[in-house]
N, C-alpha and C positions, 0 to 999 in steps of 0.2 A: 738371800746371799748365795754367792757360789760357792759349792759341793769341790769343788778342784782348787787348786793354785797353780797357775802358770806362769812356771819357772824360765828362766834364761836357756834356749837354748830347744825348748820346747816347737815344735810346729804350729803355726798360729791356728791349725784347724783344732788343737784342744780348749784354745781360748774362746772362737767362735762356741764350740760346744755348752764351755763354763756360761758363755752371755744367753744361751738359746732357753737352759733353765733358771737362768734368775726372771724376777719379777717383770711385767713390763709395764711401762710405762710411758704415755702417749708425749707428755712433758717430755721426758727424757729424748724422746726422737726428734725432738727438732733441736738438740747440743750438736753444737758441730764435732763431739772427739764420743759421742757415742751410735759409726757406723752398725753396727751390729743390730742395736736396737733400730734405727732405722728401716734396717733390711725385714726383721721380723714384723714390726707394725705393719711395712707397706703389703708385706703376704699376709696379714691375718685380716688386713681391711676392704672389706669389702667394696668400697668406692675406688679406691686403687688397685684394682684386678683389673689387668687385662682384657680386652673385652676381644672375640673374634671379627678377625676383621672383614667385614662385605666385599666383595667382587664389584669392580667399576661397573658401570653401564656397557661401555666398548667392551671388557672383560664378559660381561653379561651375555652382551648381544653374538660376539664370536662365539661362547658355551653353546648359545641356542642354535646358532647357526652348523654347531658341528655334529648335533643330535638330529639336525634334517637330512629325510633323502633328497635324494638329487630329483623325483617328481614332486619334490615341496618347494623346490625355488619357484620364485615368481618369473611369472614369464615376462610380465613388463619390469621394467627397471625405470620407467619416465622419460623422459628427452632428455637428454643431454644438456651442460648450461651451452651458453654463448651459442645459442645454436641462429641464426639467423638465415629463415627463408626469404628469397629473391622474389618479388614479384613479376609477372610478367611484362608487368608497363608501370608508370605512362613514359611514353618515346622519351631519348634525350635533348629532342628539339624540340617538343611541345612542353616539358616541363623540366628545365635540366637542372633546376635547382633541387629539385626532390629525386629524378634520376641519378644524379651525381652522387648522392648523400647514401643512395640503396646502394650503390657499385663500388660506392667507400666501405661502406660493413661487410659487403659479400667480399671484394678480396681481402680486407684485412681478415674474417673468419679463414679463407681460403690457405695462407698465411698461416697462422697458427694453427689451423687441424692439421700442416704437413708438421707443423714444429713439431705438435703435440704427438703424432703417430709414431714419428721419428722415436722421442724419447720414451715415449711409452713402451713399445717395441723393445728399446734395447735395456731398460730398465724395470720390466714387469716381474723378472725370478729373480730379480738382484737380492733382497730383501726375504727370499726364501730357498732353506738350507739345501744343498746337493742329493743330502740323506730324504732330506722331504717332498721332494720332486717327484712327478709322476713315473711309473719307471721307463717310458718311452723316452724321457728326456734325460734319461741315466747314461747316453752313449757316453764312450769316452772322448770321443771328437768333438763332445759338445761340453766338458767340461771348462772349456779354454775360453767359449763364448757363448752370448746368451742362445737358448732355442730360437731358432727363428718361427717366425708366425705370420702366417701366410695370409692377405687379409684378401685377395681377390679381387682388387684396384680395378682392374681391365676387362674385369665380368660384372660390375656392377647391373649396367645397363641392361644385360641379357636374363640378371636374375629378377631382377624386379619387374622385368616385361611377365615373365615366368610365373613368379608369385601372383599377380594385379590378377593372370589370367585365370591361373589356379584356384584363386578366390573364390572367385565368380561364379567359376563352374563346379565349384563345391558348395555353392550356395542354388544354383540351380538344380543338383543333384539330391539333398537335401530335400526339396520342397517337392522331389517327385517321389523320391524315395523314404526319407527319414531319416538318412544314413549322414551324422554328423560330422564324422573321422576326420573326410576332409577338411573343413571348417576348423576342425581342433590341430591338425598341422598346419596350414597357411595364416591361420590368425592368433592374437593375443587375448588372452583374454575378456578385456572390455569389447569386441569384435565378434569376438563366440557369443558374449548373452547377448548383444544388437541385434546379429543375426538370426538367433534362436526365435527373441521377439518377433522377428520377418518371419521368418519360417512358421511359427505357430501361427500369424497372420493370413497369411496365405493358404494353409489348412484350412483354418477356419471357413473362410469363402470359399472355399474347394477351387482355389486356383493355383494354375501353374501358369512358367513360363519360359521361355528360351532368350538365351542371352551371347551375343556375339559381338565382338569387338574388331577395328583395324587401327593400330596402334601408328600415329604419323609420326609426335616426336617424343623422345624421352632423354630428359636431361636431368644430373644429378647435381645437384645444387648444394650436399653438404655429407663428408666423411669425415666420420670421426671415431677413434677407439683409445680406449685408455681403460683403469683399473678402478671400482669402483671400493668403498671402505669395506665390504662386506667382504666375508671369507667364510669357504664351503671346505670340511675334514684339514684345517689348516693350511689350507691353498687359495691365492685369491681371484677373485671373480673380476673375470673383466667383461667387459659390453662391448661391440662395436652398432654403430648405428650409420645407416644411410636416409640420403631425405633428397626423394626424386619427384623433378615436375610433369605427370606422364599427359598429354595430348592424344586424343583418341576419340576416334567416330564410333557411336555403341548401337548398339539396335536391340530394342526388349521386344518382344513379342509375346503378349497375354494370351491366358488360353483360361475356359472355363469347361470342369470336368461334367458332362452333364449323365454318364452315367458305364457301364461296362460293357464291352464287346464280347463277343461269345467265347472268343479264347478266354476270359479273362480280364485283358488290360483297360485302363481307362479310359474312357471315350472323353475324346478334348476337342470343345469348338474353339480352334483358334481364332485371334480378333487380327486388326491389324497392325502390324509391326510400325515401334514409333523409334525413329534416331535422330539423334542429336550429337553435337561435337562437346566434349569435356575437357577440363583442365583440372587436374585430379595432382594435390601435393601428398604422396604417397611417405610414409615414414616405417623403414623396417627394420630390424636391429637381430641379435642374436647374440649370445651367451658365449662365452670364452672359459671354458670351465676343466680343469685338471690335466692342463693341455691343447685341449680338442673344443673346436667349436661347435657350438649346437646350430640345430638349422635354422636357417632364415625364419621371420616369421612378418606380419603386418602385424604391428599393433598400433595405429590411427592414422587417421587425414586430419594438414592443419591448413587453417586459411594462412595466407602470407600478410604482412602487415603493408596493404600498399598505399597508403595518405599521410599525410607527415607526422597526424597527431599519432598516430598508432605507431610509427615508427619513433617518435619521441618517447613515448609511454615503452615503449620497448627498452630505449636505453635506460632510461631513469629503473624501469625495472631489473635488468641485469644489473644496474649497479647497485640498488638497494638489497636486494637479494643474491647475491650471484653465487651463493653455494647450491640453491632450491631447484631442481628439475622443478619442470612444466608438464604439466601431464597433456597430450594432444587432445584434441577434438575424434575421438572413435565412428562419428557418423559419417560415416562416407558419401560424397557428392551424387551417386551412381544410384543409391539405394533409397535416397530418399527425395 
């Protein structure tokens, strides 16, 4: 029994007191006019405790992602969806039933990458506080509207000539020297171990070789930038990617190193120079990260889907899938 009596007039927190040292009783908690006892059982039972509660996945996945540096993000990010490359043929007189149907995807994609760039652009910091912004985007003339971002429309062509060439000749540099640096800026990942393979290859055989290019045409066949779920120090990541058809007459020239010259350098009997004309669907992207884009980079060549069934299989698969990047093809036309 209870030690108290609570009287009229009493504050009910002596009455709570008087219930806390009477008896308890598990019966008694399920009365509907005995709150008190209810309140005690559900804290004395151990099935009924609160349990802590787990962080979501997306929860999860931002934590992890905010505990990376910035040389832990991946360089590749995948293709972009709805990305569809143009092939080069067949004519629209010789087959305009399957012409018409490529140049229906290519501008409706065309279409909606200006939609999507648009709104991307003017909605990428919407969703991210003033105070959380990087502080070059802290002007006061820019609080009124979004930062702009600068994606470099009208250099496309000039940079991917750039890059294609840069490649190359850091793949050629590499195989004389060892010196991989440039390999690890012009390329992605999947593109750096490809090469690496090439390059220990050609050690192997103790060969080298020279590589030279004249570039006839380059067209860009798809841009696209927007914001991807992931988020780096509470700011989010964005990608832009380009995906160009580059035409090009190449000349490789083997050589075999058969031993050292009295200065020192290698002695190379070169063989003779073989060239051929390419069509090379180049795909380059880059990081949009805390404001500031990161450099260009190649990470793959893809075939383009030019017969009807592949272009069928294309759409059935954007639509069964259409959240899931594509991951390209890394071996490039040139190399192998």
């Amino acid at each position: 029994m209870a030690q108290r009596i609570v009287r009229s007039g009493q504050p009910l927190r002596l009455a709570k007191d008087a219930f806390a040292s009477a008896p308890r009783c598990h019966y008694e908690s399920r009365r509907l006019f005995s709150a008190y006892q209810r309140l005690g059982v559900s804290k004395n039972n151990p099935r009924t405790q609160q349990r802590p509660s787990r962080p979501s996945l997306s929860t999860a996945q931002s934590m992890q992602m905010q505990n990376l540096r910035k040389e832990d993000l991946p360089d590749e990010l995948g293709m972009m969806r709805i990305t569809y490359i143009l092939p080069p043929g067949p004519s629209l007189l010789l087959n305009p039933r399957l012409r018409s149907s490529q140049l229906y995807e290519f501008g409706k994609q065309y279409v909606q990458e200006i939609l999507q760039t648009l709104v991307s652009k003017y909605t990428f910091w919407r969703e991210t506080p003033i105070r959380s912004r990087p502080k070059h985007l802290k002007k006061s003339w820019m609080l009124f509207r979004p930062p702009r971002i600068s994606l470099e429309t009208f250099s496309h062509k000039r940079i991917v000539k750039d890059l294609h060439k840069r490649s190359y000749q850091a793949i050629q540099t590499a195989v004389e020297t060892g010196n991989f640096a440039g390999i690890r800026e012009t390329c992605g990942t999947s593109l750096q171990e490809h090469y690496a393979r090439m390059v220990r290859n050609y050690n192997l055989k103790k060969e080298v070789l020279k590589w030279d290019v004249k570039y006839k045409r380059v067209r860009i066949l798809s841009r696209k930038f927007g914001q991807t779920p992931m988020q780096f120090q509470n700011l989010p990541l964005g990608v832009q990617q380009v995906v160009a058809r580059i035409t090009s007459e190449q000349t490789l020239t083997p050589g075999q190193i058969v031993g050292k010259t009295k200065e020192g350098a290698q002695d190379v009997q070169w063989g003779e120079p073989r060239t051929r004309t390419l069509t090379e669907h180049v795909i380059m992207s880059r990081k949009y990260l805390a404001g500031r884009f990161e450099p260009w980079k190649i990470f793959g060549f893809r075939s383009p889907k030019g017969t009807q069934e592949e272009l069928d299989q294309w759409r059935e698969q954007q639509m069964r899938l259409p959240g899931m990047p594509s991951q390209p093809r890394s071996t490039p036309e040139a190399a192998t």
